[in-house]
Each structure stands twice: as structure tokens, then as C-alpha cells.
C-alpha positions in Angstrom: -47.1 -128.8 -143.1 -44.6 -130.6 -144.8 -45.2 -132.3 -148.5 -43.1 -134.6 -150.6 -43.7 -135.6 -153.7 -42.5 -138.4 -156.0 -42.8 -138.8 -159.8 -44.1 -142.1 -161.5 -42.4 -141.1 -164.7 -38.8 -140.6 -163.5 -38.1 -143.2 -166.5 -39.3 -141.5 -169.2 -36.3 -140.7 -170.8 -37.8 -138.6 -174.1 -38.2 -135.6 -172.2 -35.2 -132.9 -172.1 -36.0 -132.8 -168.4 -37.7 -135.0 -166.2 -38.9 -134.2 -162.7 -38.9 -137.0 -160.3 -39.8 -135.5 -156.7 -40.4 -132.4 -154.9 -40.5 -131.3 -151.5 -42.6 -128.2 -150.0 -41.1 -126.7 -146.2 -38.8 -129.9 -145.7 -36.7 -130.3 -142.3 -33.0 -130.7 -142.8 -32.0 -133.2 -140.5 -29.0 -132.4 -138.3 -26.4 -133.3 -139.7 -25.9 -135.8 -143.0 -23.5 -137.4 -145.8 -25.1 -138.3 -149.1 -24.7 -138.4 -152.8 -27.3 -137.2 -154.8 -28.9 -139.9 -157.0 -30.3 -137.1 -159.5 -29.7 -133.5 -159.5 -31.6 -131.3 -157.2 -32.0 -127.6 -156.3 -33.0 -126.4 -152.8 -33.9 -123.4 -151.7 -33.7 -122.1 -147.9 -37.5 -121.1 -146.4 -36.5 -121.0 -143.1 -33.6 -120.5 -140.7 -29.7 -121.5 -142.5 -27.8 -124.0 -143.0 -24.1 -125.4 -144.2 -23.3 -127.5 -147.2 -19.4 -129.0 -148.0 -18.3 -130.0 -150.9 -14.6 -131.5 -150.2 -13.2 -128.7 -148.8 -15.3 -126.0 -150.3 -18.1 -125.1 -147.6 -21.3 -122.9 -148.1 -24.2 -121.1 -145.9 -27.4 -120.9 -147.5 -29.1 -117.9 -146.1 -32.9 -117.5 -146.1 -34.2 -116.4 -149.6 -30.7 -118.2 -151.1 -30.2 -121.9 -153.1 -28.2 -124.1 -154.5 -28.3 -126.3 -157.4 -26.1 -129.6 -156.6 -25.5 -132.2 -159.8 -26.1 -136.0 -160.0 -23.7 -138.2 -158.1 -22.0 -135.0 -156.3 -20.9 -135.8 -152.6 -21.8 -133.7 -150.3 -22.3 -132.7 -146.3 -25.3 -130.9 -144.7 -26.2 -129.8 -141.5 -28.7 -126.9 -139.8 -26.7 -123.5 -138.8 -28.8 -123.7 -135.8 -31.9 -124.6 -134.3 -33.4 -125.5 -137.8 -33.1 -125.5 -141.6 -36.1 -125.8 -143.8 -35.9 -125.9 -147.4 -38.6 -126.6 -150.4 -36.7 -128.7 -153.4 -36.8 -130.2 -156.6 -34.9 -133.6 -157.7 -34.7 -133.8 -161.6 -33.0 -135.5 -164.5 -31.9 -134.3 -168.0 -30.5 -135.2 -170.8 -27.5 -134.2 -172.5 -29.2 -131.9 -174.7 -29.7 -129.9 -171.8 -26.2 -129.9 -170.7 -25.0 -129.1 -174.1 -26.8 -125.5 -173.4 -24.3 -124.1 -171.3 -26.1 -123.7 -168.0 -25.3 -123.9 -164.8 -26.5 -127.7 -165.0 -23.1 -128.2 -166.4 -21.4 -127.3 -162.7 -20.7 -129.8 -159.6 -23.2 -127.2 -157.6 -23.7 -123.6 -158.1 -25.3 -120.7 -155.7 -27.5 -118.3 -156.3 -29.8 -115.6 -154.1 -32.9 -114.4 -154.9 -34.8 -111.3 -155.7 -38.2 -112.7 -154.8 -37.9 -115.9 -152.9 -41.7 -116.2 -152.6 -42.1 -116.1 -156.1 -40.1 -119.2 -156.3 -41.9 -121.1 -153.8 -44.9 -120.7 -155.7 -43.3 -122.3 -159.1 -41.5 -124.9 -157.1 -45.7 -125.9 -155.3 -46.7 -125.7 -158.7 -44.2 -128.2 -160.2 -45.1 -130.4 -157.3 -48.7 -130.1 -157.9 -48.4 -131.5 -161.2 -46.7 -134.4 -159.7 -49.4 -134.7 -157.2 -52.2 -134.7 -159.0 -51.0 -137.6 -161.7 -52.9 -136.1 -164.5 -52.4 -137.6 -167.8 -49.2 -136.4 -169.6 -48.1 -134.5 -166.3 -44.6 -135.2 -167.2 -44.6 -132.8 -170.2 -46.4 -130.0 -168.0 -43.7 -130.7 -165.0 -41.0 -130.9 -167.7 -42.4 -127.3 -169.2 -42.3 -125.7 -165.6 -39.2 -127.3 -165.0 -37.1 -126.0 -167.7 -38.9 -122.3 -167.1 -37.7 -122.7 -164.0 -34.3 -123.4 -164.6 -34.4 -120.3 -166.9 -35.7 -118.1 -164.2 -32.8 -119.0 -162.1 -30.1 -118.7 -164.9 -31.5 -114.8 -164.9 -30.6 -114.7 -161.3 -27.5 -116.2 -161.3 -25.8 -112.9 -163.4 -23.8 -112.1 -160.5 -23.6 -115.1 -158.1 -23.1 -114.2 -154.8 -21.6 -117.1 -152.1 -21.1 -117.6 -148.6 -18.6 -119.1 -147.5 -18.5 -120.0 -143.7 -15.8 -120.4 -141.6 -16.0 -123.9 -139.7 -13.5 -125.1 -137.2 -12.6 -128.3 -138.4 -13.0 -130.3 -134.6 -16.6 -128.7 -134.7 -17.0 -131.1 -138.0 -15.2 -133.8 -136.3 -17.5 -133.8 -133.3 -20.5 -134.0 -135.4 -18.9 -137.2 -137.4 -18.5 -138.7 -134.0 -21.9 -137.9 -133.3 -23.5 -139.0 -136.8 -21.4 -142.4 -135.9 -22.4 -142.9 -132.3 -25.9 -141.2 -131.5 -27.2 -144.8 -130.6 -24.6 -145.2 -127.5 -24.1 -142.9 -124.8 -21.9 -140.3 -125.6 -20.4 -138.5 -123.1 -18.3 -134.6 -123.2 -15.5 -136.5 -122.4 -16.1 -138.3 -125.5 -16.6 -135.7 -127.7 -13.1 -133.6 -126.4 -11.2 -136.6 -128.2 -13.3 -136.8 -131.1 -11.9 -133.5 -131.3 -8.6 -133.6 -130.6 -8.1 -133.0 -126.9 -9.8 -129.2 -125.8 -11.2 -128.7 -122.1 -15.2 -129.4 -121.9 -16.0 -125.5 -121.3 -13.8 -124.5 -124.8 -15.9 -127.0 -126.7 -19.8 -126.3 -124.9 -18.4 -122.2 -126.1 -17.2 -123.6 -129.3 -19.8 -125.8 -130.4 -23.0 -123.3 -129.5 -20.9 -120.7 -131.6 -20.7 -122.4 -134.3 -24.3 -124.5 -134.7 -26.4 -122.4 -132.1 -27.1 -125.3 -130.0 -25.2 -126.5 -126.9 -23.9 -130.5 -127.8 -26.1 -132.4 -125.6 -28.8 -130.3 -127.2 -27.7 -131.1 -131.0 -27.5 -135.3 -130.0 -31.0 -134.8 -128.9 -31.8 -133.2 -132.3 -30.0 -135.7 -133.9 -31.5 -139.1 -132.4 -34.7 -137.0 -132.9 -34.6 -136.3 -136.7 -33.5 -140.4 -136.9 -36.8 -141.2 -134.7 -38.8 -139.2 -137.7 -37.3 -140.8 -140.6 -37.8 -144.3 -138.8 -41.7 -143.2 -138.2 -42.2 -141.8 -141.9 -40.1 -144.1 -143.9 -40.9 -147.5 -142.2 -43.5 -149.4 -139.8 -41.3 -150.6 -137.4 -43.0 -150.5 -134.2 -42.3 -147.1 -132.0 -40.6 -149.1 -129.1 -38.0 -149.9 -131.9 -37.5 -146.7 -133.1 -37.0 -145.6 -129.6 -34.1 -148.1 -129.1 -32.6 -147.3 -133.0 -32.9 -143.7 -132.3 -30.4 -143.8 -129.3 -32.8 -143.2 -126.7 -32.7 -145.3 -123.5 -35.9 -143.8 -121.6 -38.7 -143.9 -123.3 -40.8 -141.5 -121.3 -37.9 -139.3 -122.2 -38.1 -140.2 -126.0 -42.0 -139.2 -125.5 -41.6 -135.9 -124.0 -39.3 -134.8 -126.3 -40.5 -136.1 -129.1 -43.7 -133.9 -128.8 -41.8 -131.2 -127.6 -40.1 -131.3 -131.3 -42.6 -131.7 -133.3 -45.6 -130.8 -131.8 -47.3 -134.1 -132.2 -47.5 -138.2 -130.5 -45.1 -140.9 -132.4 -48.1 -142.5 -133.3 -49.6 -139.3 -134.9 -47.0 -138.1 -136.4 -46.4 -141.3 -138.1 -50.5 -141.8 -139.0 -49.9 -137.7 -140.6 -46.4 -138.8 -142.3 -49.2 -141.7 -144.2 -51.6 -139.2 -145.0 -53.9 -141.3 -142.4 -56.6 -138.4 -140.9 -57.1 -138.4 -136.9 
């Protein structure tokens, strides 16, 4: 099941390193733009996925992870069905900095030897921020900066992965991003791309993100209908119209068929509220 954790103490600014969240077996949503507010690592648990930087793009491979600074801009989407990463959000000072670690860069990769291993220190490090013990900042800062150590060790020779993406496959997915709450047709999406026939792009598109494009919108307006239903408590028959769907028998079917569970109970688990 999914867990994410947030720090009370992201203001403490004594520590060399202060955690601030955490996330165990998190869903990458389909596609996504963002900066990062503080500096995070990820590490892939499940299935792969791209990230861009500019021009500069990236697979993260199963048992492989990135480190990605503050305030670095950046683009994210599955490399097919899903993506599922645990993470860590952090701040530190410039003491830490000073060191000569990989902190330093915009992003750096690294694979590792024993990715269960990490999983285990990146649960722990959330634990602490679950369980809001007195001074748990200075017992998440500890594991923190050990963990940060443990990766430097594995970032000796650091392998990358760069993937080769056709640049009207990222153009139909901005198009997408833009427009998942109209209609959008494969007519549509041929100009987003520049003009191909609507067999090259269904061929093109499954090659490069595993999923046919009327399959990937539906991912899409589903992932938005999950963030709406964990992040606010607007009522579901507005989610179903923000999330792009027209039908709502249709957004109810395939809603479960995503995730397993109701709107309703998905949003009452999201809350921590028992059945």
C-alpha cells in the first residue's frame, strides 16, 4: 500500500540535514512538469520510467535512482504501464554542500547493488517521521546523512541511461497534459505532432510508452481523478468532470479497474479512514 510521509520540523534549520517527507511504493503519475521545492532522491521499485532535464533525458531502471537538487526543473513520465518509486525530500545546509558530494550536482544517477537494502533505510527514515517521537529530527537527520554516504559509495562508477525519445512522442504528451479535460481526438493528436498518419503514431506511441494513446489519456485523467480524491474533498461528481471524464459509469468502471478499489474507498484509505 502506499505511504507518504511529511515532517513537522522541515524549519529546523540547526540540523546539517533536515528531512521533510518520504514516500514508500509511490505511483508516478503519467506524465508531469515540476520543480522541486527541496531536494529529493527516488528510487525505482517497480516497472521504469523517464526523467528530462532540458535536453538531457534519463531511464530509471528497476533497482536504479536519482538524486534531483532544489529548484531543478524537470519532466517525468512512466516507460509503460507503471512507475513506482519509494523517495525522500530533504534540505541541507551549506555545510553539507561544502563536502563535495554529489548534493553539489543539478541531479546525479546511480544503480544499486542491493536495492532492497535501500528500501529498508529509506522505511526507516520515514518511520521516524511517522512516529513524531521527540527529537525525531536528529534521528531522521542521522539516517539521512548515512544514507547519503551509502549512496556516495555507490556512485564510484555511475552508470546512466539515456533513452532515446522521438521528440513528437513528447509533444503529444504536452498536448495531452494540456487538454485531458476535452475530448481529444487521433486527429488531434497527428498535429500536436507535426502531421504523421494515425497508424505511424498508434505504432509510435505504444513503442515508445508501452501503451496505445487512448489508453495513456485514460491513465492520465485517471492519476488526476487520484490526486483530486487524496489531496482534496471535492465531491466525486466533480472530480469526474475535472478529470476529463464525460460518463460517469465509465469513470466508475475504470476507475476500480485501476486501482482496485470504489472512489469513495479509495479516498476514505487515502485519509487513513478504516472500512
Amino acid at each position: 500500500m502506499p505511504l507518504v510521509y511529511y515532517s513537522d520540523t522541515a524549519s529546523n534549520k540547526a540540523l546539517p540535514i533536515c528531512v521533510t517527507g518520504g514516500g514508500i511504493d509511490y505511483v508516478c503519475p503519467s506524465a508531469s512538469k515540476t520543480s522541486s521545492e527541496n531536494s529529493q532522491i527516488l528510487i525505482t521499485t517497480r516497472g521504469e520510467g523517464i526523467i528530462a532535464f532540458g535536453e538531457e533525458i534519463f531511464e530509471i531502471k528497476q533497482g536504479c535512482g536519482i538524486f534531483i537538487a532544489k529548484g531543478t526543473e524537470y519532466n517525468y513520465r512512466p516507460l509503460g504501464n507503471e512507475w513506482t518509486v519509494d523517495w525522500l525530500e530533504f534540505e541541507y545546509s551549506s555545510a553539507m554542500e561544502s563536502e563535495g558530494l554529489f548534493l553539489e550536482k543539478k541531479f546525479a544517477m546511480f544503480s544499486l547493488k542491493d536495492s532492497d537494502a535501500y528500501r529498508e533505510k529509506i522505511s526507516d527514515i520515514c518511520a521516524e517521521i511517522a512516529l513524531g517521537r521527540p527529537r525525531m529530527e536528529y534521528a531522521a537527520s542521522a539516517k539521512m546523512y548515512s544514507f547519503i554516504m551509502d549512496l556516495c559509495c555507490e556512485m564510484i562508477a555511475v552508470p546512466t541511461f539515456p533513452a532515446k525519445v522521438n521528440p513528437a512522442i513528447d509533444a503529444i504528451i504536452d498536448y495531452i497534459n494540456e487538454n485531458y479535460m476535452n475530448e481529444i481526438s487521433l486527429a488531434d493528436l497527428c498535429r500536436a505532432a507535426g502531421g504523421m498518419s494515425e497508424q505511424y503514431l498508434c505504432r509510435l506511441f505504444k513503442h515508445s510508452t508501452g501503451m496505445r494513446p487512448v489508453e495513456y489519456i485514460l491513465k492520465k485523467r485517471i492519476d488526476i481523478a487520484r490526486s483530486h480524491l487524496e489531496k482534496t474533498d471535492m465531491p466525486i461528481s466533480e472530480v469526474v468532470v475535472r478529470s476529463g471524464f464525460n460518463n460517469t459509469s465509465y469513470f466508475y468502471r475504470n476507475f476500480k479497474k485501476f486501482t482496485g478499489k470504489s472512489p469513495l474507498l479509495y479516498r476514505q484509505r487515502a485519509m487513513g479512514i478504516e472500512e
